[in-house]
Steps between C-alpha positions, in 0.01 A plus 500: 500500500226400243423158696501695833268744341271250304502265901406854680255643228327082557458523884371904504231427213241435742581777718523756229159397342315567827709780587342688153112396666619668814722818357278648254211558772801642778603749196086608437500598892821635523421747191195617682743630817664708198786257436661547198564189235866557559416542849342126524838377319739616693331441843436196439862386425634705787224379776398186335243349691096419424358517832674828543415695173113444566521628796701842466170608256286355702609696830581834287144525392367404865728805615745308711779742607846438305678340777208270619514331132885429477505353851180273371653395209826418620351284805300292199808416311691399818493193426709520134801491782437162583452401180865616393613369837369155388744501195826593673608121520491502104701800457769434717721498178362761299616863386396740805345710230287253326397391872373847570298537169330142564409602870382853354258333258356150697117540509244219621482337199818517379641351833259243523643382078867555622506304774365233380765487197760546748380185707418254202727640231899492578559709161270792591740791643521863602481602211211329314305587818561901422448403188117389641464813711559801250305308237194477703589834647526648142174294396326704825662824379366589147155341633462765746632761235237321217219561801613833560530610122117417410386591882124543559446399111571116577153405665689228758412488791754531779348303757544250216882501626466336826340148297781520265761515771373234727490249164904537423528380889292222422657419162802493666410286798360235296784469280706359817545119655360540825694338725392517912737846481340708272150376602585606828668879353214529329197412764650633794510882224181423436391498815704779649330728245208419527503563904633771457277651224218367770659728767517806285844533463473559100848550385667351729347174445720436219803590661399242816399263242853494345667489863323215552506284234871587426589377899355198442691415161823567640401276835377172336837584195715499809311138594630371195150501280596566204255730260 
C-alpha cells in the first residue's frame, strides 16, 4: 500500500501543482455566485471537472436559465466517457467497484498520465491509477475551497486560469516520446479545435477535438504503431 501510494502520489505531482494555479481562481468566482466554502468542496468532488466549474458561475451571473447550464456543462465533459472507455482493456480484471470509482474520477490530465503508465509500465494497475485520480482530484478540491475561503480578498485574476490550464497540457505533452501515433492524436486535436473555435462552435470544439484525436489513436493502435 505505501509503495502504491508513494508510485501514485510520483505520477499526480505535476497534476496537483497546476491543479492549485487553476482551483484557487475557480473557488474566487464561484464565491462571487454565493457559493459557500463547503459548497466549492463538496461540488467539486461530486462533479469534478475544470472546464465545467468555470462555467456554471460564469453562466449563473450571465442569467442563463437552470436547465440551459446543466445541458451545457454536461455536453463539455462528454468526452470524460471516452476517456474511461479508453481504459476498459486494463481493467478487464479489476474489482467492478474500483472500476467505477476510476471511470468516475478520469479527467484530461489524469488520463493523459494513466495511460501512458499503463502502456510503458507493466506494474502500474487499477489501483495505483485511482490512486492518481482522487489525489489530483483532492489536490483540485481544497484549492477551490482555499479560493473560495479568501474570495474577492485574493487579488488573482481569473482570466489568469485559462494560461495556467493550457500549461499542465503542455507539461504533459512534452513529457511524452512522440512516436508517429501521438504526433498524429495530438495534431489532428489541434487542428480540430482550432476549426472549430474558427467556426464558432465554442464549447463544442473541445468535445470535436477529443472525437477526433481519440479516432485516430485507436486507428493507427489497431495498425500496429505502437505509442
Amino acid at each position: 500500500m505505501g509503495t502504491r501510494l508513494r508510485r501514485a502520489f510520483a505520477a499526480a505531482l505535476p497534476i496537483m501543482l497546476g491543479y492549485v494555479s487553476i482551483g484557487i481562481p475557480c473557488g474566487i468566482l464561484e464565491s462571487q455566485v454565493g457559493m459557500a466554502p463547503w459548497m466549492c468542496l463538496v461540488m467539486s468532488y461530486v462533479y469534478y471537472t475544470g472546464a465545467g466549474q468555470f462555467m456554471i458561475p460564469n453562466l449563473w451571473m450571465a442569467g442563463t436559465p437552470l436547465l440551459s447550464i446543466i445541458a451545457s456543462t454536461s455536453f463539455v465533459n462528454t468526452r470524460q466517457i471516452l476517456y474511461s472507455a479508453a481504459f476498459s482493456p486494463y481493467f478487464g480484471n479489476e474489482n467492478p467497484l474500483l472500476s467505477f470509482f476510476f471511470a468516475a474520477s478520469v479527467t484530461d490530465e489524469s488520463f493523459g498520465v494513466n495511460l501512458d503508465r499503463f502502456e510503458h509500465d507493466e506494474t502500474w494497475d487499477g489501483a495505483t491509477a485511482t490512486m492518481v485520480n482522487y489525489l489530483s482530484c483532492s489536490s483540485w478540491a481544497f484549492s477551490n475551497f482555499a479560493g473560495a475561503l479568501v474570495g474577492e480578498a485574493l487579488d488573482v485574476p481569473t482570466n489568469l486560469a485559462a494560461f495556467a490550464m493550457t500549461a499542465i497540457f503542455v507539461c504533459l505533452l512534452v513529457a511524452r516520446d512522440f512516436s508517429p501515433r501521438v504526433t498524429a492524436v495530438v495534431l489532428v486535436a489541434g487542428v480540430s479545435v482550432y476549426l472549430c473555435k474558427m467556426l464558432g462552435l465554442g464549447g463544442a470544439s473541445i468535445l470535436v477535438g477529443a472525437l477526433a484525436g481519440v479516432a485516430v489513436g485507436v486507428a493507427m493502435r489497431g495498425r500496429g504503431d505502437a505509442a
